[in-house]
N, CA and C of each residue as an Amber inpcrd file, in Angstrom:
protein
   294
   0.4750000  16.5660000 -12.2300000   0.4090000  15.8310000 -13.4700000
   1.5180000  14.7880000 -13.5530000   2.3930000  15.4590000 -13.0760000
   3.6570000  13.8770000 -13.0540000   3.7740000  12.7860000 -12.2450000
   2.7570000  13.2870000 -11.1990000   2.4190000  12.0640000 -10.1750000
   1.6470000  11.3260000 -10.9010000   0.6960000  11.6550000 -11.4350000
  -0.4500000  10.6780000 -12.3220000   0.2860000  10.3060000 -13.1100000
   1.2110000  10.8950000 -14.3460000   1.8570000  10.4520000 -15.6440000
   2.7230000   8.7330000 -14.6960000   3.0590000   9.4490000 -14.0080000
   4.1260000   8.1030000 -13.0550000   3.2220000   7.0320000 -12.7710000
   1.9640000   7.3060000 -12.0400000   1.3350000   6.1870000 -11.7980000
   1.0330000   5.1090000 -13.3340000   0.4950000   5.7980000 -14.2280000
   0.0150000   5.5830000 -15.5700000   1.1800000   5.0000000 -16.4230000
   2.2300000   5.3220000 -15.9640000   3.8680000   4.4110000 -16.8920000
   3.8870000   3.1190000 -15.8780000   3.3830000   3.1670000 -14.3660000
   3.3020000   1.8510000 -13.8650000   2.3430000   1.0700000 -13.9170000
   1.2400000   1.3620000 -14.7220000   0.2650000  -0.1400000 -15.3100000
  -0.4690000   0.6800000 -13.8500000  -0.8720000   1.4970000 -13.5550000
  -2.0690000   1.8100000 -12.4930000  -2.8780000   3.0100000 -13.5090000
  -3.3740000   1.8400000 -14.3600000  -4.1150000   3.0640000 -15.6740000
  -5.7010000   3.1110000 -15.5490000  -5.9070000   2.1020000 -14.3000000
  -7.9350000   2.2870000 -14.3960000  -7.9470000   3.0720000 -13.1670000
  -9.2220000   3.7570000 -12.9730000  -9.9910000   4.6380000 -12.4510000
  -9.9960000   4.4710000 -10.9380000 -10.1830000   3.6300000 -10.5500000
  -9.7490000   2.4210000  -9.1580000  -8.3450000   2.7070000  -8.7220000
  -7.7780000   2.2490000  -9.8250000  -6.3540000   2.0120000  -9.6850000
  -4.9730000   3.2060000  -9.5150000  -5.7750000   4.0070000  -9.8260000
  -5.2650000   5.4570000  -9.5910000  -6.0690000   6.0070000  -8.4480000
  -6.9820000   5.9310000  -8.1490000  -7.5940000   6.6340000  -6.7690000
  -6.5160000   5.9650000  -5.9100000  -6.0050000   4.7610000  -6.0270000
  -5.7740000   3.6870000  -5.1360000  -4.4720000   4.3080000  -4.9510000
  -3.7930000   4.1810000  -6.0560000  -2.6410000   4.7610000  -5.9530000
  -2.2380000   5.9740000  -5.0070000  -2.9890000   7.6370000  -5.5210000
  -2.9500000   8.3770000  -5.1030000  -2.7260000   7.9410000  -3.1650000
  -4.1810000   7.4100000  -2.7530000  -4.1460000   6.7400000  -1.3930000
  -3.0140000   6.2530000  -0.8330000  -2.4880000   5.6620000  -1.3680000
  -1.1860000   4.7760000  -0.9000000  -0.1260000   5.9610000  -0.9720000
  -0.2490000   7.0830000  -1.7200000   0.8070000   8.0280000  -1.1730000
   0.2800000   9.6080000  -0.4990000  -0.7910000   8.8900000   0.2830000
  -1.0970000   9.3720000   1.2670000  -1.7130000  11.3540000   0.4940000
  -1.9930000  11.1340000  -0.6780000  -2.1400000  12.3430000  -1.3470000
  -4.0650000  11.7510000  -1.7170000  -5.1350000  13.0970000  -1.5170000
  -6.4480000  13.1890000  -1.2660000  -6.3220000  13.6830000  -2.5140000
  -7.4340000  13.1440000  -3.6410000  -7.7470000  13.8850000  -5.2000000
  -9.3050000  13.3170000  -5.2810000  -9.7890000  14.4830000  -5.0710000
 -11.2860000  14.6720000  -5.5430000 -11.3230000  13.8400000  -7.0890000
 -12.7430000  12.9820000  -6.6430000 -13.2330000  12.6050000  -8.6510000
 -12.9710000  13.6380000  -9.4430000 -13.4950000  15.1240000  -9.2400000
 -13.5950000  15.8740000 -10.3780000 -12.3910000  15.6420000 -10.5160000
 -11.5380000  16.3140000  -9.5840000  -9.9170000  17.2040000  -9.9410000
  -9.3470000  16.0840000 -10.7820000  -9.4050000  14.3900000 -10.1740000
  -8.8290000  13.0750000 -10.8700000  -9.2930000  13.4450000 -12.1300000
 -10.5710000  13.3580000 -12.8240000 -10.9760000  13.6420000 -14.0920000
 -10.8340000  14.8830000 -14.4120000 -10.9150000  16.0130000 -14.0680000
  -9.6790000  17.2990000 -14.8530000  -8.1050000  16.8660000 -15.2210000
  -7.8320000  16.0930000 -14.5440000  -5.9550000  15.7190000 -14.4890000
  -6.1330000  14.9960000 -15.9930000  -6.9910000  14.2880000 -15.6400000
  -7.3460000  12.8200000 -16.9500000  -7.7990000  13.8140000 -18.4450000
  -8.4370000  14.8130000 -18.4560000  -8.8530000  15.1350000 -19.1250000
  -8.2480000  16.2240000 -19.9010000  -7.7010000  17.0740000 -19.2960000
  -6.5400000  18.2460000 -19.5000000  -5.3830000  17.2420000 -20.0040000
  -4.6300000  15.7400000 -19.5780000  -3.6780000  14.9250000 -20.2760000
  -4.3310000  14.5630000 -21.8680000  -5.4170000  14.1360000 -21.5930000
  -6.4930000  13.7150000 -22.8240000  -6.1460000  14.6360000 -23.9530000
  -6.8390000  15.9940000 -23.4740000  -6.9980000  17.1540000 -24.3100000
  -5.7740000  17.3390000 -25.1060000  -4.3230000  17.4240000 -24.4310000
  -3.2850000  17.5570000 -24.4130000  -2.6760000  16.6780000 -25.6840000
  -3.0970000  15.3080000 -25.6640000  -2.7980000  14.1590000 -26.5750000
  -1.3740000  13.3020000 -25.6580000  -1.5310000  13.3830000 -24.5550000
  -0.4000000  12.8970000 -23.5690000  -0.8580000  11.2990000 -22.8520000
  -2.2820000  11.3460000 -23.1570000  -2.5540000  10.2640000 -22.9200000
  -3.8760000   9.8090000 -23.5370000  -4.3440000   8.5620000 -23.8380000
  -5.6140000   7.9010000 -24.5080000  -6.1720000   6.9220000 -23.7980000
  -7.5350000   6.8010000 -24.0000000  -8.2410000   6.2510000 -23.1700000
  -8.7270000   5.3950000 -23.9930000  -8.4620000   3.7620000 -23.7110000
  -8.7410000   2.4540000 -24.6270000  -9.4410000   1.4090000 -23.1670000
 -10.5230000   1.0470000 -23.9200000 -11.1560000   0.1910000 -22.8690000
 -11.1850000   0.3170000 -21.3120000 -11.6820000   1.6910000 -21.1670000
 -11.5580000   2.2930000 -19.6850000  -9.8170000   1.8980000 -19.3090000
  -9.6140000   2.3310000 -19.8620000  -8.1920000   2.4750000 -19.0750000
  -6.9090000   3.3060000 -20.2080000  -6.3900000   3.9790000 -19.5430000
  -5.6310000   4.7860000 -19.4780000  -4.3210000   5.0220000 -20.0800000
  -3.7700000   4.9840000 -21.3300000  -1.8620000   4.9360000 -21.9070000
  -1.5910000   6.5120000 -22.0440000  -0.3630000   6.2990000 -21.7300000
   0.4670000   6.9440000 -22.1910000   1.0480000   6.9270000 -23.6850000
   0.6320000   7.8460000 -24.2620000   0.6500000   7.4230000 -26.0190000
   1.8010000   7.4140000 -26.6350000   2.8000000   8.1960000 -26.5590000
   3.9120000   8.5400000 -26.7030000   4.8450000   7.9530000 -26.2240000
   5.3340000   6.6690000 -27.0020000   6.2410000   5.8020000 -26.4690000
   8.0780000   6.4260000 -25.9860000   8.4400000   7.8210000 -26.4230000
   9.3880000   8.0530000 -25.4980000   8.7550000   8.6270000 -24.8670000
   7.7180000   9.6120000 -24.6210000   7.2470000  10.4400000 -22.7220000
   6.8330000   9.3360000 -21.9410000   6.5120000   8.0130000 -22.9130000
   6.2620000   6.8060000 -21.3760000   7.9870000   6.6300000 -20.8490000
   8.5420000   6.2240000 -21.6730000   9.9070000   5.3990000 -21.3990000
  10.8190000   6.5290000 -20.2840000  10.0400000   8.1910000 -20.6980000
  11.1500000   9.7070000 -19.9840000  10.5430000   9.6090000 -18.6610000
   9.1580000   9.3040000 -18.4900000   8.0750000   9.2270000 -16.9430000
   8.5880000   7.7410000 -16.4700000   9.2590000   6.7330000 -17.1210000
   9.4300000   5.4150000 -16.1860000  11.0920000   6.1110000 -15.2850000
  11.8860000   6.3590000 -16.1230000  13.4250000   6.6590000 -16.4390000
  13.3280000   7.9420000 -14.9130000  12.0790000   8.9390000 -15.2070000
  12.2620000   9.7500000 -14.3330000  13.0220000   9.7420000 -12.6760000
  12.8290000   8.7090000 -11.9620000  13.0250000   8.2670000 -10.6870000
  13.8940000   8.1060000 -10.6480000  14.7280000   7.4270000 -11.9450000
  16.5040000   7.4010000 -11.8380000  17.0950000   8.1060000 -11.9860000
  16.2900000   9.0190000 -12.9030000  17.5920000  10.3730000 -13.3590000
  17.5500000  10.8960000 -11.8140000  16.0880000  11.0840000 -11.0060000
  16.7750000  12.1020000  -9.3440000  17.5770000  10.7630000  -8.9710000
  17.9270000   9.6770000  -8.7990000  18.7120000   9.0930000  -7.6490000
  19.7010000   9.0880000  -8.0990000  20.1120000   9.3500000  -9.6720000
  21.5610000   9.8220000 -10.4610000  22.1340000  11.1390000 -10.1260000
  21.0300000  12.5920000  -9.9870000  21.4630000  13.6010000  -9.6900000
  21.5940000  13.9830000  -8.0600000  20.6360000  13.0960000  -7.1520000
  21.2280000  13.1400000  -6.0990000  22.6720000  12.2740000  -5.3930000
  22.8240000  11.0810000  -6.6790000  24.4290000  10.5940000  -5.9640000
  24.7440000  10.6760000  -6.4970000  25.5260000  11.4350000  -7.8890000
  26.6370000  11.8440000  -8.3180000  26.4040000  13.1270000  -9.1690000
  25.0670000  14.2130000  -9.0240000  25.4040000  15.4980000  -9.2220000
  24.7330000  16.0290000  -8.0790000  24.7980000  16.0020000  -6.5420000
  24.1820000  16.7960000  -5.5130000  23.5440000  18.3190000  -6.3170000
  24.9410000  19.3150000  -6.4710000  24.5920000  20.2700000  -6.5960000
  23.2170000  20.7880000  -8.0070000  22.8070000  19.5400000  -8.6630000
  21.7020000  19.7330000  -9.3730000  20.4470000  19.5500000  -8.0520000
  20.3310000  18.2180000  -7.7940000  19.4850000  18.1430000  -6.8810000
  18.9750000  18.6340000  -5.9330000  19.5780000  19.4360000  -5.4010000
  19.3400000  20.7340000  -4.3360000  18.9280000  21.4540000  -4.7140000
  19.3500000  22.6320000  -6.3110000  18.3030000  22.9910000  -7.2340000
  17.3950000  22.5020000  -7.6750000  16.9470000  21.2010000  -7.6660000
  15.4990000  20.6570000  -8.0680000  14.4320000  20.6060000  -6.7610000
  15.0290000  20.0500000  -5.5780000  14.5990000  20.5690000  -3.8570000
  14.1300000  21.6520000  -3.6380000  15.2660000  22.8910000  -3.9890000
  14.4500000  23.8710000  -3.9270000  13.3020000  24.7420000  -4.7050000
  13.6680000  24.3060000  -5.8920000  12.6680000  24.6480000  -7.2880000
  11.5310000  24.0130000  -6.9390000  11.0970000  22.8980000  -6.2200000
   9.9980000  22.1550000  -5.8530000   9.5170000  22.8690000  -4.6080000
  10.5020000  23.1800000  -3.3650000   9.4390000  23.6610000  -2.5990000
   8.9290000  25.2080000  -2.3900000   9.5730000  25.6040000  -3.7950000
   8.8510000  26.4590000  -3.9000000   7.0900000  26.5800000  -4.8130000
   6.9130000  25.5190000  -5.5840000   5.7870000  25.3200000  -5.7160000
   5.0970000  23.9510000  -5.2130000   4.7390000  24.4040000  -4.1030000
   4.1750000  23.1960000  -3.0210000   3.0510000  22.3930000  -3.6560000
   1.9810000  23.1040000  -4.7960000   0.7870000  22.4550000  -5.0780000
   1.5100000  21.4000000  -5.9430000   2.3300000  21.4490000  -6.5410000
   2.9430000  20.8090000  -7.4430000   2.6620000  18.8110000  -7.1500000
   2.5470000  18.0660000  -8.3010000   2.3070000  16.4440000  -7.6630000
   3.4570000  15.9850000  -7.4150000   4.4290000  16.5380000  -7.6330000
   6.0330000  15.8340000  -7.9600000   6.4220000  15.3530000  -6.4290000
């Protein structure tokens, strides 16, 4: 879900444009599973669907999903010892999109 939320804070909010995405990071998502992701966010109220395409509704969870990428390159160069706990907290759940 945070791989999609990420794509969706970068303006890759149509249907295309997220398959596309996914592709380019070399990660395979079935139509359905893409539309369960879309739809479970939907359900959720995390995201809305305006003229086939896709927001993030919640103008701070967009601004916390853009910000995200800096806070790891903040906690990997000047708090390591968080980041290694987030490394390992991740590979322990591998299905995870992160």
């Amino acid at each position: 879900y945070i791989k999609l939320l990420k794509f969706l804070a970068k303006g890759e909010n149509e249907w295309d444009l997220l398959k596309y995405a996914f592709l380019k990071e070399k990660i395979t998502v079935a139509d359905s599973q893409l539309g369960l992701y879309l739809k479970e966010l939907w359900d959720y109220g995390f995201i809305e669907k305006q003229a086939e395409r896709y927001i993030i509704s919640d103008p701070i969870m967009l601004k916390a999903i853009k910000e995200w990428e800096y806070l790891h390159l903040y906690l990997f160069i000047m708090q390591p010892q968080y980041f290694h706990l987030s490394a390992r907290i991740n590979r322990n759940h591998p299905k995870t999109l992160l």
